[in-house]
C-alpha positions as a printed Julia matrix, in Angstrom:
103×3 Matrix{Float64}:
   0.0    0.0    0.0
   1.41   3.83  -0.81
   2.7    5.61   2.03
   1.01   8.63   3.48
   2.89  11.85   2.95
   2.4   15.46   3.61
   1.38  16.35  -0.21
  -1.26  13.26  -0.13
  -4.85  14.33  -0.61
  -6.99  13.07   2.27
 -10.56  14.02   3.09
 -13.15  13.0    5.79
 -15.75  11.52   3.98
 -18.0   14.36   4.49
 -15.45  15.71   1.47
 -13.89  17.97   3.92
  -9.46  18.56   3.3
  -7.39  16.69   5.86
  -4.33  17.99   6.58
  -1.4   16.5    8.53
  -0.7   19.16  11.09
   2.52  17.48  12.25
   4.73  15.46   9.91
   8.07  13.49  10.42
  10.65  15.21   8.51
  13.43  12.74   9.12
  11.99  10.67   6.32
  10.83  11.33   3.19
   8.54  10.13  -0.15
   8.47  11.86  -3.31
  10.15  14.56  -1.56
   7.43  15.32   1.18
   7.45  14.34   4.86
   5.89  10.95   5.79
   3.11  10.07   8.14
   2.92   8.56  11.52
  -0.14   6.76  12.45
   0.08   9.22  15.74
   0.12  12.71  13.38
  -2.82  14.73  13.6
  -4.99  16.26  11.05
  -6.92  18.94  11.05
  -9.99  19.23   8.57
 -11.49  22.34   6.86
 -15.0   22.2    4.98
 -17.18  19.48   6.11
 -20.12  19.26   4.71
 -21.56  18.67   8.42
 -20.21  21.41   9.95
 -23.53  23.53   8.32
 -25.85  21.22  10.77
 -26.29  21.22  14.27
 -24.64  18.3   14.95
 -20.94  17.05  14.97
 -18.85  17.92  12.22
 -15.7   16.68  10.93
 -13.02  19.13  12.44
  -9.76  16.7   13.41
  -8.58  12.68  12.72
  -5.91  10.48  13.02
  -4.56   7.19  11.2
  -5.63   4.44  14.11
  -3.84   1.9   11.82
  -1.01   1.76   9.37
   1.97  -0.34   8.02
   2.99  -3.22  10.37
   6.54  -3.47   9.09
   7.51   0.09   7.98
   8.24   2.29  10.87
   9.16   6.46  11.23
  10.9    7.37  14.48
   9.83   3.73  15.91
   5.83   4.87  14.77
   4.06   3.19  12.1
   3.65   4.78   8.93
   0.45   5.91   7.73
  -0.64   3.67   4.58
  -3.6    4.81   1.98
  -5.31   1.14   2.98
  -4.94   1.69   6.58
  -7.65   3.1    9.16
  -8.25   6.34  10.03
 -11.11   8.01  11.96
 -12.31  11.41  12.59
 -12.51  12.7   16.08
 -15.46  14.31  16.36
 -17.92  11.93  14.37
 -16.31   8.64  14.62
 -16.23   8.05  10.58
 -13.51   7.84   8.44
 -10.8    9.58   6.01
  -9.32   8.26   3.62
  -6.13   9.12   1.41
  -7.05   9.46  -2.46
  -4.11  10.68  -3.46
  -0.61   9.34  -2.88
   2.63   9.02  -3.9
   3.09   5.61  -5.59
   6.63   5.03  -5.74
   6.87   3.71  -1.93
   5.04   1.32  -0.75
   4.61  -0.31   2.83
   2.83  -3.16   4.85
């Protein structure tokens, strides 16, 4: 599966941007800054956030690669899991790099 990077495209699936706040610089993919499975995002234009109710505002990766680590943290992996704080449903990368790949 394609490793996560800071230039990946990943959206809640309320089509709101994702956005890795806090990337690990020490390795790189196509040039960008990978992906822990502990990096926040932060995520702009929900379509929920116009209700009442809970909108889409942060997530995290809950589950990446199992044998490609960053700084001793799993990277992030477009197959993995990832979950939005607030609501409880999911992101996902759509986007990548394609060059690296991870499991």
């Amino acid at each position: 599966m394609p490793i996560v990077h800071l230039g990946a495209t990943v959206m809640c699936m309320h089509a709101g941007n994702a956005v890795a706040t806090m990337p690990f610089p020490r390795v790189t993919v196509s040039g960008q800054p990978v992906v822990q499975t502990t990096t926040p995002y932060v995520i702009a234009g929900c379509s929920l956030s116009t209700s009442s109710g809970p909108f889409c505002a942060s997530g995290q990766w809950i589950a990446g690669a199992t044998r490609v680590l960053a700084g001793g943290l799993p990277v992030a992996v477009a197959g993995g899991t990832a979950v939005c704080i607030a609501t409880g449903t999911g992101m996902q990368a759509l986007v990548t790099q394609a060059r690296a790949l991870a499991t």
